[in-house]
Rosetta silent file (secondary structure, phi, psi, omega in degrees, C-alpha in Angstrom):
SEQUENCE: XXXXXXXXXXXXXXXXXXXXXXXXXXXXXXXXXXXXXXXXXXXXXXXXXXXXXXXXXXXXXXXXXXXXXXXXXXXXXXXXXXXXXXXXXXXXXXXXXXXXXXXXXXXXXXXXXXXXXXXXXXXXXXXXXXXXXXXXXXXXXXXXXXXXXXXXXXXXXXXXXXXXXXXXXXXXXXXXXXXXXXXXXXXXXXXXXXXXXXXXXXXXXXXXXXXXXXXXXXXXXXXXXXXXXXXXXXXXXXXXXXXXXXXXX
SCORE:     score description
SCORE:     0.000 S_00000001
   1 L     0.000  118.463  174.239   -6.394  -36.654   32.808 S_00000001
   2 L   -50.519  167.098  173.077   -7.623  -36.093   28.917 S_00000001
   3 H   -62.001  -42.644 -169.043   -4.948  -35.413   26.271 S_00000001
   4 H   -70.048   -8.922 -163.670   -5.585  -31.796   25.752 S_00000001
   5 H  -101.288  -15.305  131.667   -5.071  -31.233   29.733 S_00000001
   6 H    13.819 -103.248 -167.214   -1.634  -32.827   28.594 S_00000001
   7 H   -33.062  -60.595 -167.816   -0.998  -31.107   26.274 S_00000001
   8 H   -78.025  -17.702  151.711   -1.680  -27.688   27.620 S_00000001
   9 H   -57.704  -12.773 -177.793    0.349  -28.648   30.830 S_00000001
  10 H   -86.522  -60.905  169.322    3.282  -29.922   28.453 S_00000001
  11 H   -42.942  -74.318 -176.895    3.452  -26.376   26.880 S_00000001
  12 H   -52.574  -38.453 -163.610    3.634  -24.605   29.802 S_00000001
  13 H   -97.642  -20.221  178.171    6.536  -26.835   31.570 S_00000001
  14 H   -54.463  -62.033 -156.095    8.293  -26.459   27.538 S_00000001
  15 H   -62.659  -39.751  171.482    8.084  -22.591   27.875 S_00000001
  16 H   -24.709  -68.692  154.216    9.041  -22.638   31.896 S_00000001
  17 H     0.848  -92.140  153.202   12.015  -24.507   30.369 S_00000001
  18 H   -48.329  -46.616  175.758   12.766  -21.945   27.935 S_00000001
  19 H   -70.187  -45.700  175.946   12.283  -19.365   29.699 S_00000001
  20 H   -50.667  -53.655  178.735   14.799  -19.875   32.865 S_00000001
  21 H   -47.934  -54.017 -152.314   17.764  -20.856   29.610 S_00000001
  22 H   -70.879  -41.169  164.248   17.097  -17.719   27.800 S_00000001
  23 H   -70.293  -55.398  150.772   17.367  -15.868   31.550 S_00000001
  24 H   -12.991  -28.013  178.148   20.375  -17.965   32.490 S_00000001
  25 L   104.559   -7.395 -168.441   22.394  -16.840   29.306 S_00000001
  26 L   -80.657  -43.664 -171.507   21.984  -20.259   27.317 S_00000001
  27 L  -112.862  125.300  166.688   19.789  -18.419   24.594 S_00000001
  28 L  -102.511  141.612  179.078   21.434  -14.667   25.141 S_00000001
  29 L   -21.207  112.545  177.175   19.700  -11.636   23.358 S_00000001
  30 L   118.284  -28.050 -176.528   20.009  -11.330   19.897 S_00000001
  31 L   -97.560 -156.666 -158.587   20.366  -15.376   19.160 S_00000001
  32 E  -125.349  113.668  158.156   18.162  -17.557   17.660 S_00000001
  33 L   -29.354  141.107  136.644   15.878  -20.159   19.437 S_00000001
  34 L   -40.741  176.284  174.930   16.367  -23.548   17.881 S_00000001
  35 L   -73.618  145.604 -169.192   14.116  -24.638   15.387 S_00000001
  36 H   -66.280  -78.851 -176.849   10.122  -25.739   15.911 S_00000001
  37 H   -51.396  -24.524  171.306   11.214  -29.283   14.530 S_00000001
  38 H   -60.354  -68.857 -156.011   14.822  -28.836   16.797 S_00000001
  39 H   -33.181  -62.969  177.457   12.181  -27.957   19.625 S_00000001
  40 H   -40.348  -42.658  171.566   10.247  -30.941   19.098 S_00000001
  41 H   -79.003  -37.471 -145.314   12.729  -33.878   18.740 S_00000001
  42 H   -66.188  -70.497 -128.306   14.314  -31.686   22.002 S_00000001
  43 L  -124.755  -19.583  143.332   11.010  -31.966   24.257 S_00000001
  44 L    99.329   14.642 -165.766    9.404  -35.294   22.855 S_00000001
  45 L  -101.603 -177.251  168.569    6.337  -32.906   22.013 S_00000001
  46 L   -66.332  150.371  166.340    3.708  -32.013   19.113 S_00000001
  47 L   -83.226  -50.283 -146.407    4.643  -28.939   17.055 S_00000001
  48 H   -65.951  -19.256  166.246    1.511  -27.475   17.914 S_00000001
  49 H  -101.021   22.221  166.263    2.918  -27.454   21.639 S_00000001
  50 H   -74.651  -44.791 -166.390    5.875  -26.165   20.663 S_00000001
  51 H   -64.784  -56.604 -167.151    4.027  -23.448   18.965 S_00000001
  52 H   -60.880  -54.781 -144.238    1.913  -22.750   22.174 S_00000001
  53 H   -83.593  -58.245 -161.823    5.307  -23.044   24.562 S_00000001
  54 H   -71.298  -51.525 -124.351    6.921  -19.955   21.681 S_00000001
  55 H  -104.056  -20.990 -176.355    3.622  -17.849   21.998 S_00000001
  56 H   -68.612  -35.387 -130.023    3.606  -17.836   26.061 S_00000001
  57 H  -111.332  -53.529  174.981    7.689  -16.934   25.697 S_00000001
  58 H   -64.715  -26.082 -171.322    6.069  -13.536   23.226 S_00000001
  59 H   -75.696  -29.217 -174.859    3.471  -12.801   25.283 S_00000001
  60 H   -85.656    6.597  170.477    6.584  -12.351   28.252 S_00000001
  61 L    65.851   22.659  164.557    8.287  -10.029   25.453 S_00000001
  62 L  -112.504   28.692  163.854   11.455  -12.227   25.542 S_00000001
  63 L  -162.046 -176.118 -156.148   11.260  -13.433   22.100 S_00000001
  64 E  -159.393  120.685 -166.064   10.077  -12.340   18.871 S_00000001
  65 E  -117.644  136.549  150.892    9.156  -14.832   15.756 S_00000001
  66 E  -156.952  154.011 -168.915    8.799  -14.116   12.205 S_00000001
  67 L   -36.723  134.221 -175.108    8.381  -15.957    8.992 S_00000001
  68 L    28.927   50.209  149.841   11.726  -17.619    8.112 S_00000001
  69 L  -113.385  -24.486 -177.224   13.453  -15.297   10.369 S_00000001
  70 E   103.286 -146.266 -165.685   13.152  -18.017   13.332 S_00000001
  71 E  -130.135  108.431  138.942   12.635  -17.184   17.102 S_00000001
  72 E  -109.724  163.584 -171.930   14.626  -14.402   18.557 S_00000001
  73 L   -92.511  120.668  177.598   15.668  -13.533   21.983 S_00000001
  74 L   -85.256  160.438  128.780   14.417   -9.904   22.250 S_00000001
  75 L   -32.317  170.623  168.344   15.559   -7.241   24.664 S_00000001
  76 L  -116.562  156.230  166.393   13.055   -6.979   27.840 S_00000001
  77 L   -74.900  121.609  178.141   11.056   -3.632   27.949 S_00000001
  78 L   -72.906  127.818  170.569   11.965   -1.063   30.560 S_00000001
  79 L   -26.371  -22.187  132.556    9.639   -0.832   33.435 S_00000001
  80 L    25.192  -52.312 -151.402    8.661    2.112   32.349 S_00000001
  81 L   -94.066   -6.696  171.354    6.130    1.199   30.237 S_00000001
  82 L   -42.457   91.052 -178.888    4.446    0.407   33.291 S_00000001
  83 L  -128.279  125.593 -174.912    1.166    2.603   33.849 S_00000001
  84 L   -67.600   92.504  174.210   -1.055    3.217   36.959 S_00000001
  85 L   -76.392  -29.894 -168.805   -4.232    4.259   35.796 S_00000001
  86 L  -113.565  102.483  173.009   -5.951    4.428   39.099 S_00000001
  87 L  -116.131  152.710 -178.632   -3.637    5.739   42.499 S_00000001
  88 E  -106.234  159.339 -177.326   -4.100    6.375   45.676 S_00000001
  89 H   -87.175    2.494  148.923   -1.725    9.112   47.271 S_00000001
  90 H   -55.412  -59.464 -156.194   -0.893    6.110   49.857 S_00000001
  91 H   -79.289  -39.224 -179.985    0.185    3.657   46.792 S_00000001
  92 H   -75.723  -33.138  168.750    2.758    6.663   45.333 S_00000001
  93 H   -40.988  -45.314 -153.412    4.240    7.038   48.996 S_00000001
  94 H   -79.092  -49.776 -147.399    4.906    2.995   49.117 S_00000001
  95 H   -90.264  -40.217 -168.496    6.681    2.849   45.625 S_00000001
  96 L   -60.296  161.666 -164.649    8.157    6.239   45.611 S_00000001
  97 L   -71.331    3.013  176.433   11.948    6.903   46.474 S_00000001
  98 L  -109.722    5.290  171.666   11.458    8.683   49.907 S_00000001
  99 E  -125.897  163.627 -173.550   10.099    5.912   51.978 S_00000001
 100 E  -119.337 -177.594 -159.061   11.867    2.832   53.049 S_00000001
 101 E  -153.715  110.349  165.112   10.426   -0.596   54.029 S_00000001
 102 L   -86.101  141.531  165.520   11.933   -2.033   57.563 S_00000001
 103 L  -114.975  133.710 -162.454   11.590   -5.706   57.487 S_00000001
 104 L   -99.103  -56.336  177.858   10.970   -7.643   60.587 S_00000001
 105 E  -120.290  130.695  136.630   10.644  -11.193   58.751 S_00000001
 106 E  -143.670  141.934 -162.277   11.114  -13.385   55.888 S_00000001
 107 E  -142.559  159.661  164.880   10.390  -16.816   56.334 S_00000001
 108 L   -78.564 -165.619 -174.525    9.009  -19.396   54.217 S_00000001
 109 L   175.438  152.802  171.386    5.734  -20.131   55.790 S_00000001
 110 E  -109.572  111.102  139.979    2.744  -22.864   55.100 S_00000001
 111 L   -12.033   85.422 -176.503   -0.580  -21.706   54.367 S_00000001
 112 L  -109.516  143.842 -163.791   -3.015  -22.056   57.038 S_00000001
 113 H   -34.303  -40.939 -153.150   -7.115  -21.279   56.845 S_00000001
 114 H   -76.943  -33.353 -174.772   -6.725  -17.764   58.306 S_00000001
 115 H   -72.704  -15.763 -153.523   -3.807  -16.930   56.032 S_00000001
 116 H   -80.711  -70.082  179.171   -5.892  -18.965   53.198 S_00000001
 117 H   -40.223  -54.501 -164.815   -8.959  -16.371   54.202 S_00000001
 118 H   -83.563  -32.965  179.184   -6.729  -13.409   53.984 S_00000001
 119 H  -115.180   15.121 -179.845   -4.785  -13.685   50.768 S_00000001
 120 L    96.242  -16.222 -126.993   -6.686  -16.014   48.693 S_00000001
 121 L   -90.935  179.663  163.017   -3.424  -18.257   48.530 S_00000001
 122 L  -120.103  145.354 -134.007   -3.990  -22.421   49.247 S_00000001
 123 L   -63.972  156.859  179.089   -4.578  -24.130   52.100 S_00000001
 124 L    83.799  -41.931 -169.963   -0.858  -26.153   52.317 S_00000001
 125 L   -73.706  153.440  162.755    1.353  -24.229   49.706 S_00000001
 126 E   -91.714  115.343  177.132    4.616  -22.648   50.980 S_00000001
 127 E  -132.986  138.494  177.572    5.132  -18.831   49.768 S_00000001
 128 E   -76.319  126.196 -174.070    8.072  -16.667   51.185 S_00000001
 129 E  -124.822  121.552 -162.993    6.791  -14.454   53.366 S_00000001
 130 E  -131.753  125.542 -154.991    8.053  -10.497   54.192 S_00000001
 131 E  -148.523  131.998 -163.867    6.623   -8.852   56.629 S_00000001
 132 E   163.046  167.222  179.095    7.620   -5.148   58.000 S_00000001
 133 E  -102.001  124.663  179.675    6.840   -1.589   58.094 S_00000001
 134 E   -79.870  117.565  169.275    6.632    1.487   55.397 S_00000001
 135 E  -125.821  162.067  165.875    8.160    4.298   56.925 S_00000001
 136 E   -53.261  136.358 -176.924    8.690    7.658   55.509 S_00000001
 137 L   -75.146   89.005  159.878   12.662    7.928   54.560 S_00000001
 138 L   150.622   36.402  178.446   14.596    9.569   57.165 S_00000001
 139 L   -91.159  164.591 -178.553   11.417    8.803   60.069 S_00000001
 140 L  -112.610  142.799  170.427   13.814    6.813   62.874 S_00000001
 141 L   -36.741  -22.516  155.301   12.209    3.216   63.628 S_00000001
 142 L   -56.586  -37.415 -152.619   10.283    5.008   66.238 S_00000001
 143 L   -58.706  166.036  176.185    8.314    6.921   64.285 S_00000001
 144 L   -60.884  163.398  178.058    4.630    6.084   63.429 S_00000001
 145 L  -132.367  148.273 -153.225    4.903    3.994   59.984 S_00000001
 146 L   -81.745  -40.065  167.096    2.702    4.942   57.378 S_00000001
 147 E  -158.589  167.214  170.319    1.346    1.203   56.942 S_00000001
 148 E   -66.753  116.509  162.205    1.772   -2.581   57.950 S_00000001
 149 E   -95.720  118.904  156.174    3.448   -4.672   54.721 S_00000001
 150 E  -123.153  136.219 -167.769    3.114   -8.115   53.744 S_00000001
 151 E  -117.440  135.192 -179.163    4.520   -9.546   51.052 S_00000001
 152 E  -106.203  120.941 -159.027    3.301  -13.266   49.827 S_00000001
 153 E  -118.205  131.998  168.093    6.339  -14.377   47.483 S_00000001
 154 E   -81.371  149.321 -157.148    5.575  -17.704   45.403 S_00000001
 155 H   -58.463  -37.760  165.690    8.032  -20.139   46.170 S_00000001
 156 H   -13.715  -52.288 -156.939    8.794  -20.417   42.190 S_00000001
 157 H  -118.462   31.367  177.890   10.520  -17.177   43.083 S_00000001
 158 H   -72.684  -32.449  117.775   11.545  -17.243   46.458 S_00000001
 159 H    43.093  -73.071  175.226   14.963  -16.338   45.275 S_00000001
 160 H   -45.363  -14.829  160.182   14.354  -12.912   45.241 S_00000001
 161 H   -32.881  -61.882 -178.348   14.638  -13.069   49.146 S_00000001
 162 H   -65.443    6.147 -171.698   18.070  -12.999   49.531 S_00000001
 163 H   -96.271  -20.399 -152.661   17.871   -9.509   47.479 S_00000001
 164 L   -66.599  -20.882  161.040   15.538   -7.846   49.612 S_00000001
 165 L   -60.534  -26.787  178.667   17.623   -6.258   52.080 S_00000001
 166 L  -105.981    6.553  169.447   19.253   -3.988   49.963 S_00000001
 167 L  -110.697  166.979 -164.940   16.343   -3.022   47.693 S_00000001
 168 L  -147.275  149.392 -176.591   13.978   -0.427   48.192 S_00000001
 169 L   103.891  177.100  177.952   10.575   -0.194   46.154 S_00000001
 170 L   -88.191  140.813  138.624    8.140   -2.636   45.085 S_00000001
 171 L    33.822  -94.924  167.000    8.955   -6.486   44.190 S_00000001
 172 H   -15.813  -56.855  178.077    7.467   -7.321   41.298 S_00000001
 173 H   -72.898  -15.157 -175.144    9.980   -5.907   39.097 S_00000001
 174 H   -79.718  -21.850 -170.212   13.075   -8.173   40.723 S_00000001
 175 H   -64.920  -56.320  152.015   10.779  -10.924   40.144 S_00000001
 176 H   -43.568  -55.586  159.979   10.778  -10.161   36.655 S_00000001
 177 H   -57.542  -36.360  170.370   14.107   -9.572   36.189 S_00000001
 178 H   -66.436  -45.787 -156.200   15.387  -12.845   38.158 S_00000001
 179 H  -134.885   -9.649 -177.270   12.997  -15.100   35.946 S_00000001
 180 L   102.955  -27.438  166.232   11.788  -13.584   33.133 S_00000001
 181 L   -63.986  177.070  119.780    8.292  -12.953   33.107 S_00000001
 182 L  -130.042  152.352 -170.087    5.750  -10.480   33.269 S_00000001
 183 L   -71.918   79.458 -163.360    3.627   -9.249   35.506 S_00000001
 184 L   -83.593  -27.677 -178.873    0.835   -8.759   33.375 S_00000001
 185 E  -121.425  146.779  166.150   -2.628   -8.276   35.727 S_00000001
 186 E  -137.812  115.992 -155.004   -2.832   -6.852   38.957 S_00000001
 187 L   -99.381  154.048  175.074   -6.373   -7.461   41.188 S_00000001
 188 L  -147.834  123.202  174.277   -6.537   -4.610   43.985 S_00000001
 189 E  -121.957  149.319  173.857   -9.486   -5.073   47.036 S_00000001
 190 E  -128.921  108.568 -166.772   -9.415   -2.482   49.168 S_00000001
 191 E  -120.413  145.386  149.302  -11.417   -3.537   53.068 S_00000001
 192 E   -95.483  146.702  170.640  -12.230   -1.881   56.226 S_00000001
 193 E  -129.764  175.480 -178.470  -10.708   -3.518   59.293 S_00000001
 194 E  -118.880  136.185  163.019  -10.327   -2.504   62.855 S_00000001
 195 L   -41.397  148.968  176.962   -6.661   -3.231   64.010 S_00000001
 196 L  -108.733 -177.517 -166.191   -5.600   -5.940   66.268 S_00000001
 197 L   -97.089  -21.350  163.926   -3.402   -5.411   69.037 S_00000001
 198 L   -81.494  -58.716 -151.726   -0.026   -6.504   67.154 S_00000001
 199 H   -77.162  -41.799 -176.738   -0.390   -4.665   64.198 S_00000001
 200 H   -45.261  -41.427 -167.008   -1.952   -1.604   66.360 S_00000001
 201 H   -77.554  -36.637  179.244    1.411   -1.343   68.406 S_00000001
 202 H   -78.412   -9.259 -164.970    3.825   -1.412   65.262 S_00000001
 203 L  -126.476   26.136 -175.605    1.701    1.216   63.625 S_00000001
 204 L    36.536   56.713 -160.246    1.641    3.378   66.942 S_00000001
 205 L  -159.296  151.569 -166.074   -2.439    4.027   67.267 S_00000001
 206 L   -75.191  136.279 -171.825   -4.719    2.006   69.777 S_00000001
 207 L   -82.953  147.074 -178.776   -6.060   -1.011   69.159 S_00000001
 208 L   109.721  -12.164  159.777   -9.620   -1.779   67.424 S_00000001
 209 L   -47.584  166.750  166.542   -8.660    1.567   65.630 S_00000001
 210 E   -84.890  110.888  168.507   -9.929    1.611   61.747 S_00000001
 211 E   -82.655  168.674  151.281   -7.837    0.894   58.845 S_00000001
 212 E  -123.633  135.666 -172.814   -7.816    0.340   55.901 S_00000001
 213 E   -96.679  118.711 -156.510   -6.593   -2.902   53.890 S_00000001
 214 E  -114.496  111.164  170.144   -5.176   -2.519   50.514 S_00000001
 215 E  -123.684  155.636  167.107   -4.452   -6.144   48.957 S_00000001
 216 E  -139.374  148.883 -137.196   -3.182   -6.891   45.587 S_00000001
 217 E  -135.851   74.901  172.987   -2.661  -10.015   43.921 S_00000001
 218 E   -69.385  139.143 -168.124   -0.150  -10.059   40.823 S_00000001
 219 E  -117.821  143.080  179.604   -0.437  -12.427   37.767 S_00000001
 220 E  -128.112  147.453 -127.268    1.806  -13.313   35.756 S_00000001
 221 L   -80.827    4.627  177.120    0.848  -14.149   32.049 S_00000001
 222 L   -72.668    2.113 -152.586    0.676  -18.383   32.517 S_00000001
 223 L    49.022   67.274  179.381   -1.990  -16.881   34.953 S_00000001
 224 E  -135.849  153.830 -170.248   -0.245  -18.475   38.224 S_00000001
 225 E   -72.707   86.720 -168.867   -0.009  -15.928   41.447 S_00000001
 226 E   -79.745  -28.408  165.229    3.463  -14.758   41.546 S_00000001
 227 E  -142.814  135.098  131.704    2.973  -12.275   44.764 S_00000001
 228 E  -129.815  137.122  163.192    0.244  -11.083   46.907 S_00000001
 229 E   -53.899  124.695  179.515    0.671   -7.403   48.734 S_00000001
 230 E  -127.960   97.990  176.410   -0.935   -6.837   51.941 S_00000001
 231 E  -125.957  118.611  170.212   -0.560   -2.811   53.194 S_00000001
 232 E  -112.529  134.866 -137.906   -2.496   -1.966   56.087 S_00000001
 233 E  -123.968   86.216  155.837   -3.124    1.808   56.345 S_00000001
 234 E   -22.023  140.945  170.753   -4.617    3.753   59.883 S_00000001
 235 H   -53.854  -54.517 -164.974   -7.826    5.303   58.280 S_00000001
 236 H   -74.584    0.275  165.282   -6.012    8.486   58.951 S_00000001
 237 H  -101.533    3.948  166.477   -3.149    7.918   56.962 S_00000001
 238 L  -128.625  141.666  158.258   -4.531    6.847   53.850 S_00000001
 239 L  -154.506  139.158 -154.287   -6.517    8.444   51.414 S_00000001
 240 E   -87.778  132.334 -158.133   -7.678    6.856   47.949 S_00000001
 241 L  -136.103  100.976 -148.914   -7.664    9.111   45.402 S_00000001
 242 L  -129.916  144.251  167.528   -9.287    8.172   41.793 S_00000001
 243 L  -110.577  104.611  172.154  -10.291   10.357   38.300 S_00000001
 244 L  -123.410  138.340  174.894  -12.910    9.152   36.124 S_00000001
 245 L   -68.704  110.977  134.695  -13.715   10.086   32.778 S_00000001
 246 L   -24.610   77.728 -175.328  -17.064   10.817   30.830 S_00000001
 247 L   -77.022  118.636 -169.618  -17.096    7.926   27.699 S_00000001
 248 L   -96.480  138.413 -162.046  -19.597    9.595   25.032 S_00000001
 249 L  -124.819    0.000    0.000  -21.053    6.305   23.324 S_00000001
């Protein structure tokens, strides 16, 4: 392996580092990182991957640098700031506060080709896996369910598992909150499929009906896959809903 692939691997396992202490309470809001030469002697590294390790920890908004002020531990931003340019009236149902998410499973699970083929994920890794139905809130576990959920959890963060019974909503943000990060990109494919005969039965509608498959794939800013979302939607229960804008050049 060259030096620079090192290097930039070096960085990355400093800021991991950092980042779990400063969520843990070792650096608490408000104090002051050691010093880039503290850092250095600390972590056996270069300042310049010190520097790199600090810039990954601003880009996750939990620190904040300025000349001969040091490295502070920032606040986090409220979720909030979080905005959806493009929704489907399916995608406000899942997140919004009137539907609930029955869960059938979570298991850790190994990657196998078909699962490889369906979320992108690799052949071998282990990702905590949640699996269950979006129903409207007060529908009784008979009722039709609006869509089929899977949740791909990376193992980094399997943690959040044990939370999941008692939450309601999407993921992502506990993920955040647990570890520190953010969830900076989000990829969305949208596929027709015809139903299978499991999924067909849980989602009350015959099988070989059409669906539709809504997956999305969250990033987090080291670029590594922190979840992917799998919601499979009866055609007749979804409908994608988008606005676009005239750009005058």
């Amino acid at each position: 392996m060259s030096d620079a692939k090192v290097a930039d691997h070096r960085y990355l396992q400093v800021a991991r580092t950092l980042r779990k202490e400063i969520v843990d309470g070792v650096y608490p809001v408000g104090s002051q990182l050691p010093t880039e030469h503290e850092l250095c002697e600390r972590f056996a590294v270069s300042r310049y991957t010190i520097r790199e390790a600090l810039r990954r920890l601003r880009d996750d908004n939990l620190v904040s640098s300025r000349p001969r002020a040091g490295t502070l531990v920032v606040p986090r931003p409220s979720a909030d700031s979080y905005v959806q340019h493009v929704m489907s009236i399916n995608d406000l149902l899942e997140f919004a506060t009137d539907t609930r998410f029955a869960i059938e499973s979570v298991a850790m699970v190994t990657i196998e080709d078909e699962l490889a083929a369906r979320t992108g994920l690799g052949i071998g890794e282990q990702w905590l896996t949640v699996r269950g139905f979006r129903q409207t809130d007060g529908v009784e576990d008979t009722g039709p369910a609006l869509c089929r959920t899977e949740y791909y959890i990376n193992r980094a963060f399997a943690a959040v598992g044990r939370l999941l019974q008692r939450h309601q909503g999407p993921i992502f943000p506990l993920i955040e909150d647990l570890f520190g990060l953010n969830i900076v990109e989000v990829q969305q494919e949208i596929v027709a499929v015809l139903l299978t005969r499991e999924l067909s039965a849980g989602l009350d509608v015959d099988p070989g009906t059409p669906a539709l498959q809504v997956q999305r794939t969250y990033r987090a800013s080291d670029g590594q896959v922190a979840q992917v979302t799998i919601n499979t939607h009866p055609a007749s229960r979804f409908r994608h809903s988008m606005t676009m804008r005239r750009v005058r050049g």
